[in-house]
N, C-alpha and C positions, 0 to 999 in steps of 0.2 A: 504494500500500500504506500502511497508517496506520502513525502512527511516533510515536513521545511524544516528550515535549518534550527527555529526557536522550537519547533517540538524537540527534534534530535536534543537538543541541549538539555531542554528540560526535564524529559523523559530521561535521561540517564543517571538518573537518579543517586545509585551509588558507581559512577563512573566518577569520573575526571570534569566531562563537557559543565554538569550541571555547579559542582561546585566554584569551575569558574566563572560563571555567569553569576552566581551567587552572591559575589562579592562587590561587583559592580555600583559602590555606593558616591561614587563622587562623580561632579559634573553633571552637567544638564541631557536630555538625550531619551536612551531607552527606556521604557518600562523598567526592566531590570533594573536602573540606577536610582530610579526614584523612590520601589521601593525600599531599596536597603539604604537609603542618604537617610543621617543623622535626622531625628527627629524631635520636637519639642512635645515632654510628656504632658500632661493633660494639668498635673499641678508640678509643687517641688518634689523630689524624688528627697527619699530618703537613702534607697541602694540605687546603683547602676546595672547588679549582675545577679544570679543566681546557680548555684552550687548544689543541684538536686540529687541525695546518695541515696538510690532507691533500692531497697532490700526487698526483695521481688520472693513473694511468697507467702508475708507476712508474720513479722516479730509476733513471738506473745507477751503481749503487752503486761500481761499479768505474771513472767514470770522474769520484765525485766525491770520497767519505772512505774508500776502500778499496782503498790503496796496494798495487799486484801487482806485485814485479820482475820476474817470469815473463814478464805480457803483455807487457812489452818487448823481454825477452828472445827471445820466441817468436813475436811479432808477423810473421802472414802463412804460420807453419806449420799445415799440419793434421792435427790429432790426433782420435780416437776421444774426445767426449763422449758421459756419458750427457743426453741432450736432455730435457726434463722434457716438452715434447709427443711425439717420436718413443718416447717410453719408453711413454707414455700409450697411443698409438697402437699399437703394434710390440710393445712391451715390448723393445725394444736401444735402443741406443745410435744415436750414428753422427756419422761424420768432420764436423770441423768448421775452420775458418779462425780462429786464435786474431786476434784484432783489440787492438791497442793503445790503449791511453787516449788521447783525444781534446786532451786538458788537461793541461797541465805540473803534479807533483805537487810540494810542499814540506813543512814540517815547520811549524805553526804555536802560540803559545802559550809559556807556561812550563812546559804539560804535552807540548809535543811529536807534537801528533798530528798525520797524515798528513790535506793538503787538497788540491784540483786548483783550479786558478787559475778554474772554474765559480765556485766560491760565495766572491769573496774578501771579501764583511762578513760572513757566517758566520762563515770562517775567523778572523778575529779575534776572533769569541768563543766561542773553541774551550774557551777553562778556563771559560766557565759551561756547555758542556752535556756531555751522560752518553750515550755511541755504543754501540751495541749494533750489531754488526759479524755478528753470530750468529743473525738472524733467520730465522726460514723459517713458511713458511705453507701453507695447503690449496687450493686451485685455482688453474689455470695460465693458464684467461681470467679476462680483467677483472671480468664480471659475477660471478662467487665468489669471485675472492680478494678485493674492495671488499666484498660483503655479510660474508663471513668476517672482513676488519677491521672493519667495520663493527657486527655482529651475532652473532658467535661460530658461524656456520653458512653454509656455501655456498648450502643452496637453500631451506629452508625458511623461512615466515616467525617471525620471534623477533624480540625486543625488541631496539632499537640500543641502544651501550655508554649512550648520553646518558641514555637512560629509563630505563637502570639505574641510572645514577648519582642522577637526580631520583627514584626507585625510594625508592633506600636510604636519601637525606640529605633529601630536600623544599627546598623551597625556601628560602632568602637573602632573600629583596626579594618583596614580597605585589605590586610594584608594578608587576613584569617578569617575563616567564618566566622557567622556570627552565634552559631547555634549547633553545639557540636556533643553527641552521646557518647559516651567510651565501653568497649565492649558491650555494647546493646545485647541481648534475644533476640533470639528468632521466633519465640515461642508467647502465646498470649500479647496477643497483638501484633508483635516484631515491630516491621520498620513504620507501622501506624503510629507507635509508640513516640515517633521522631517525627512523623510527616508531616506535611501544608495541607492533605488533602485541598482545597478549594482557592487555598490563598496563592498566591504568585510563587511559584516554584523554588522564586530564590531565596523563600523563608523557611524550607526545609532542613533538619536537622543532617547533617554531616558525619557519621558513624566513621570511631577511631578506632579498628579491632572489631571482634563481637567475642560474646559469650563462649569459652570453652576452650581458645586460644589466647595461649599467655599476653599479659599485658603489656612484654617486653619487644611484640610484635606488632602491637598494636602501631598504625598510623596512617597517612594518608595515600592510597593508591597511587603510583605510578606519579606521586610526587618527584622523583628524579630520571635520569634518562645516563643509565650506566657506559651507554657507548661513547657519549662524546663527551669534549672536555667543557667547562664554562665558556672557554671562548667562542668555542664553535657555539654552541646554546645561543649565545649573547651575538652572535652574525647573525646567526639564523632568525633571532629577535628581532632585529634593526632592521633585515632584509623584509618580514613576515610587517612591520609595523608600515615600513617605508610604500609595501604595495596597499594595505588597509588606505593609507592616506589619498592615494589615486581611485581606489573602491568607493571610498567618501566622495571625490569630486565627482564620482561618473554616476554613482545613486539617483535616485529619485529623492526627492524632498521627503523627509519624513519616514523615510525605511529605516527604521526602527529593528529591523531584523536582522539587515547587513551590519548596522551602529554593534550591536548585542555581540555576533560575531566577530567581528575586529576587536571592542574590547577586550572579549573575552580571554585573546591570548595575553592583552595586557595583563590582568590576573592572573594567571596562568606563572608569568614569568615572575609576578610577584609571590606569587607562592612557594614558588618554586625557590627562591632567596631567604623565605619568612618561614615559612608554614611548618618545614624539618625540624630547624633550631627549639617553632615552640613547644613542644614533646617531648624534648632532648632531655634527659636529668642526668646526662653523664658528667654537665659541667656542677650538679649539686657539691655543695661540700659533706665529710663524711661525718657527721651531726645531724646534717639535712638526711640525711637516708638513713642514718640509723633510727632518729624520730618518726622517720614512715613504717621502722619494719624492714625496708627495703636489705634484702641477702640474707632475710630469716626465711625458713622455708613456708611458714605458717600463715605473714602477712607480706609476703615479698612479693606476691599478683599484687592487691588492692591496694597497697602502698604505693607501688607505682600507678596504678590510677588515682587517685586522691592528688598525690604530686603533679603528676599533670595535669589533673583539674587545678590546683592552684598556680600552676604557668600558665596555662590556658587563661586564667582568669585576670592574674596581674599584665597578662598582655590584649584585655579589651575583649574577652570571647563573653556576651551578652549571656546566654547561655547554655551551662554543660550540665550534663548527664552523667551519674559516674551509676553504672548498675552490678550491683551483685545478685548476679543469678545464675541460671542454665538456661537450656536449649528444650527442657522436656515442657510438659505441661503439670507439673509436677515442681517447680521451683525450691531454689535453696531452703528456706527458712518454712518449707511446708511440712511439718514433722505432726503428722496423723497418728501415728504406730510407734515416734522415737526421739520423745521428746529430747533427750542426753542430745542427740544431735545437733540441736541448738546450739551447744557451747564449744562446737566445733567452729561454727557460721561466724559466733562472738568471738571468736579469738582470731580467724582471718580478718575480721573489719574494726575492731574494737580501737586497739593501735593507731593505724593508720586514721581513724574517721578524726581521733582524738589530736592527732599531730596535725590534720588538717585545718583544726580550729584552731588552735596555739598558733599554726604556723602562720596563716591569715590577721591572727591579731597582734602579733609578734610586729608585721610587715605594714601593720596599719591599713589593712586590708579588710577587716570585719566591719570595719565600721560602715562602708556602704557594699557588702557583700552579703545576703541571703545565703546561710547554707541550710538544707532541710532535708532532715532524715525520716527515714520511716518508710512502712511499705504499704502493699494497698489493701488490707485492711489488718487487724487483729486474730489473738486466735481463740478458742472457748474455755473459760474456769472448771469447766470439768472436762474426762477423759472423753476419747471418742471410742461409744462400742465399748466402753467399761475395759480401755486399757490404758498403752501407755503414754497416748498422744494423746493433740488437742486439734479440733475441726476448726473452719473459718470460721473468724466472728467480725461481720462489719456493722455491727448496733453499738459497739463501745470499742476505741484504742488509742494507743496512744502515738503521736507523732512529736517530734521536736525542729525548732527552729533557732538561728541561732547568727548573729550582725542585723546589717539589713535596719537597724533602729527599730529592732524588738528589745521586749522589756529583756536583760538577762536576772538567771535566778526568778526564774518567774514560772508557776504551774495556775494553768484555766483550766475549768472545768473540772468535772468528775463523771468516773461512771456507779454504776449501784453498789452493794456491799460485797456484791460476787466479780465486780470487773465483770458485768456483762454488755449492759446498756450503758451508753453516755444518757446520765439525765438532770447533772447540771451545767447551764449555760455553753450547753450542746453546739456541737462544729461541725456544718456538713461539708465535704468536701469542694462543692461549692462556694461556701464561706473562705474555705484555707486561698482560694485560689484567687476568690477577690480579695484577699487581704494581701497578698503578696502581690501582685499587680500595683495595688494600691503605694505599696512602699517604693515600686520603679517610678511612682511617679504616674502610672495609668488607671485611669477611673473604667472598670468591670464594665459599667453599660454604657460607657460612649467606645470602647474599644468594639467596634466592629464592623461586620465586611458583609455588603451587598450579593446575594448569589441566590438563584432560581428562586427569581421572586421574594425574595424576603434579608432581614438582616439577621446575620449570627454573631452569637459570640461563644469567649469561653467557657461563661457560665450559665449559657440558654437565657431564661426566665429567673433563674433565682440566684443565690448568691446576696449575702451582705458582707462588709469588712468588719472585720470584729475587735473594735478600737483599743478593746481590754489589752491587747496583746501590744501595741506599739507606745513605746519610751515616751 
């Protein structure tokens, strides 16, 4: 089927053509340049970027910041829950084996908040981050409740939070995307997870690596060109821009197609100088790696992602994605039948999530950077099947937040005495997503984009900002 040259580009989605078109945010011209040019947010911004560490499968909330004397109390009794799949299914309830935390809890900080010995370098930096104890969300398998954090909708396709964020603000750095996931899934959603769906292609998330290949491999495609030297590249450049410039004269007024193409290679060659370096951590010093983790066997993947999320980020990347998961449908932190496994997941991310916060506010970097952990939903206070796991639970969990000009040392909401429901001053995932917009500076229902007849955003119809949470 014939295709012009701005599909080709766009359409290549995890190729090369698209993310150099991607980049195109300066000067006047294509499509392409207007949408990613710097943009004026809607109020003052309080962050510029976001740092989203998505633990893909779902933490138990209850057996790591979401202190229950109950479960102890009642540990091995069984009471009537309402189940969020038998409610699905049945519409009741039904008996359940309340299950004890796994992990000894304490009191950590000068702010005193509850920790379980799972996450203990977190827990020391409990007075920089902001717990939201009150979450709850819309789908009870993986594949919707990941697309619903991810995209503000269970099934349909819509724009991820990223492509809204590069949407509303454009891009920081002409040199680097603007919007970039590291080691993504393929699984529960995949590349939807990162997509524009509907918006202009060059708001598309950028995948550095995916799931299940080392981090140390991770980066950008066919970023270099092994055969020839800089020079020749840098001819070839000058020769390739020199005939652009004659393509220009000979155009039709307003081919916006041809502009797009010729750019393009201009980005191209700037990535090509920029885009290696910013990934790079071999120039870190040996401090810097050892506080990721980085050459221990345990957290030496996700240390090195985190670290490149914080280069990524001190060099203008709007926003990144750092995900720990797999490829099945079945995710990391899904532990049904094993719960012990948990504290395997905690000890690969624990570290590094923690060195990432330090290391951001060390660099004066936190104070307008969003970092936001948590997965897409929680798990259940009692066993599943009366053994020794725990099933999805998205009526109550807990997420954290953490710069960005949130309160630090600061817990909202609550869920009931079992850690099942959020039922004070409740946060729908919706809510989380206007409030973080909110802090770039972008107001939730004036962000949005014209398509088959109607306007969309990221949080549909609902959504409020939940002012409790900001400094």
């Amino acid at each position: 089927m014939p295709t012009s040259r701005r599909h080709f580009l766009q359409s290549s989605a995890c190729g090369f053509g698209s993310l150099a078109l991607a980049g195109l945010a300066q000067g006047a011209g294509s499509p392409a340049r207007s949408a990613l040019a710097a943009k004026k947010p809607h109020h003052q911004p309080k962050a510029r970027r976001v740092i989203f560490l998505f633990m893909a499968g779902g933490v138990s909330h209850v057996d790591s910041f979401d202190y229950k004397e109950r479960l102890f109390k009642d540990d091995g009794r069984v009471i009537d829950f309402d189940d969020a799949r038998a409610v699905a299914k049945t519409g009741m309830g039904a008996p359940q084996r309340v299950m004890k935390p796994l992990w000894k809890f304490a009191r950590h900080g000068e702010c005193g908040r509850w920790g379980s010995e799972l996450f203990p370098h977190m827990n020391r930096m409990v007075d920089d981050l902001t717990f939201i104890h009150s979450m709850h969300t819309t789908g009870v398998a993986h594949g919707p409740a990941t697309l619903f954090m991810h995209t503000g909708t269970t099934s349909f396709v819509r724009p991820s939070m990223g492509s809204w964020v590069l949407y509303g603000l454009g891009v920081e750095n002409e040199n680097l995307p603007g919007f970039v996931t590291i080691s993504p899934s393929l699984g529960n959603g995949g590349p939807r997870n990162y997509g524009n769906a509907f918006l202009p292609a060059v708001c598309q998330g950028t995948p550095l690596g995916r799931t299940g290949q080392p981090a140390s491999e991770a980066g950008i495609k066919n970023i270099r060109n092994a055969a020839w030297t800089h020079e020749q590249q840098r001819r070839q450049f000058d020769l390739l821009r020199a005939l652009g410039g004659e393509q220009r004269k000979a155009a039709a007024t307003g081919d916006t197609e041809m502009e797009a193409v010729i750019e393009s290679y201009e980005l191209a060659w700037r990535l090509q100088n920029h885009a290696p370096s910013a990934v790079d951590i071999s120039g870190e010093s040996a401090a810097t790696l050892k506080m990721y983790g980085i050459g221990e066997k345990t957290t030496d993947n996700f240390g090195r992602q985190c670290l490149m999320a914080r280069r990524l980020a001190e060099q203008g990347v709007r926003y990144i994605q750092v995900n720990y998961s797999d490829n099945s449908n079945n995710p990391a932190w899904d532990q049904h039948s094993n719960m012990p496994k948990h504290a395997e997941h905690a000890a690969a991310v624990d570290k590094p999530v923690a060195a990432l916060v330090q290391d951001l506010k060390e660099r004066g970097l936190l104070e307008d950077t969003i970092v936001w952990w948590g997965g897409e939903f929680g798990r259940t206070p009692y066993s599943e099947k009366n053994g020794t796991g725990r099933d999805h639970n998205p009526l109550g969990f807990t997420v954290w937040l953490a710069g960005g000009g949130f309160k630090p040392g600061f817990a909202h909401g609550s869920t009931d005495e079992f850690g099942q429901h959020a039922v004070e001053d409740k946060v729908q995932m919706h809510d989380l997503h206007a409030t973080i917009l909110h802090q770039l500076g972008l107001d939730h229902e004036r962000l949005t984009f014209g398509y088959a007849g109607r306007e969309f955003r990221l949080t549909d119809i609902e959504g409020r900002v939940v002012k409790e949470l900001v400094a």
